[in-house]
C-alpha angles and dihedrals in degrees: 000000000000093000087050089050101055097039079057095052092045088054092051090045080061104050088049094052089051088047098054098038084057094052095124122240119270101241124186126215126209147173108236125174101229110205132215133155127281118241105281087033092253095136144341123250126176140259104194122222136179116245133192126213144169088223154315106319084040093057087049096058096035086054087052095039082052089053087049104061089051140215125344085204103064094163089059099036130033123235104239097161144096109234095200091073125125141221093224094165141344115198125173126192117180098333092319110116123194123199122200117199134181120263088261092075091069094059121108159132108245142353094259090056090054095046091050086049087046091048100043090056100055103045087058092055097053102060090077100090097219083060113091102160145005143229126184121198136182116232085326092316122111115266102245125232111227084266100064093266142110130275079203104174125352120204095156122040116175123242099204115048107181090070100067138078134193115255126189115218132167118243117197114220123179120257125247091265089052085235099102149040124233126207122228125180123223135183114214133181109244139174110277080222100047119151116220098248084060111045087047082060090053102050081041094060085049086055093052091048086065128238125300091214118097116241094032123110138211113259089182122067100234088229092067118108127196112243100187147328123212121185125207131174101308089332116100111191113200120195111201121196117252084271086082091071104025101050094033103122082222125214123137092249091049087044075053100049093045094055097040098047089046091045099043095042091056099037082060076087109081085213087065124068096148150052142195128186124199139170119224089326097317135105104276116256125172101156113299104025143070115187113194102138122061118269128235127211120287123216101162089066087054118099110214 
């Protein structure tokens, strides 16, 4: 009777097991708008397709797989990518997602092609609200820009391309020794219509990304947003969100860095001549210093 009894509850320990090993996958189902570019390559729209996942990195690569096999209207959008290319990882930190692709993603014809690629996938990626920006890498290496940097993070594409033009600018990073600033140029793509307080937000959101030239430093904790930038007369007044204070790695030298690279990389344009830095409304104050007047440029920080 015992043996019977014990040959009854091993049975039921496998049923169990084969029960529970056959329990399906939860899969999610969702709505995403999928880009590509627009015949001519001006500018990406959408087709929108339904798209099932196990959870959130896995949205992420089927909505990029999606953008990969390209267009089911191919007389109203044009095929610029490579369809051998590969998901090989989707990996996303505080709102900063990070796609790695196979090498055949960087293959093609023209610059245009690769910016409209570029573009498709990260407007894609956007649309999911706990994405705020976008880096694409290469089998763990940086995307390159046509000029040999990197695209770094994208929170902004442009839908409509034929409406920008490169601009070159000068970004100031702090020196190895944290005494001086160093000057680096970049060329951005820019609305040919831009208005100055924006494009000051935008050079000042390069500035935040870091420099691409070694032994150059960050002078701008990543985690800082830009509140606001109002521009009057030859003042330019920049709100930074609290990040500014509370992720700022302090020390009288880094508080130094930080203003001087910010002042003397807006005053590179003549219409500027000062600068005033607030946080959430309020006088910026890191540790040492407490800026309530407007700043001037400041050459004797710049190392020549």
């Amino acid at each position: 009777m015992k043996r019977i009894t014990l040959l009854l509850i091993f049975s039921l320990l496998i049923l169990a097991g084969c029960s529970w090993k056959s329990q399906p996958i939860v899969v999610n189902e969702t709505e995403v708008n999928v880009y590509f570019g627009m015949k001519g390559n001006q500018a990406v729209d959408f087709e929108k397709r339904i798209i099932e996942f196990e959870n959130d990195k896995d949205k992420y690569t089927k909505a990029v797989k999606q953008v990969i096999d390209g267009p089911k209207d191919t007389n109203k959008f044009e095929i610029n990518m490579n369809k051998n290319t590969k998901v090989l990882a989707c990996d996303i930190e505080k709102g900063s997602l990070t796609v790695n692709l196979s090498k055949d993603f960087d293959i093609f014809e023209n610059n245009v092609q690769k910016t409209i690629s570029v573009a498709s996938i990260v407007n894609t990626l956007l649309q999911f609200t706990e994405v705020e920006k976008v880096r694409i890498t290469i089998e763990g290496n940086e995307l390159l820009l046509p000029d040999g940097k990197p695209y770094g993070y994208m929170n902004e594409i442009f839908k409509d391309l034929s409406g920008l033009e490169p601009k070159e600018i000068v970004l100031y990073f702090a020196d190895s020794q944290a005494m001086f600033v160093v000057p680096e140029k970049r060329t951005i793509n820019v609305s040919k219509s831009v208005g100055m307080e924006d494009l000051l937000k935008s050079i000042v959101e390069e500035l935040i990304k870091g420099p691409t030239t070694e032994g150059l430093y960050k002078t701008i904790p990543p985690e800082v947003k830009i509140n606001n930038v109002v521009v009057e007369g030859d003042l330019a007044r920049i709100d930074f969100s609290i990040e500014m204070q509370t992720k700022h790695w302090r020390g009288a030298a880094g508080e130094q860095m930080t203003v001087a690279s910010l002042t003397n990389t807006l005053t590179e344009f003549p219409n500027i001549k000062r600068v005033l830095f607030t946080v959430d409304g309020e006088p910026m104050n890191i540790e040492h210093m407490y800026i309530e007047e407007p700043l001037t440029r400041m050459e004797d920080v710049i190392k020549r």
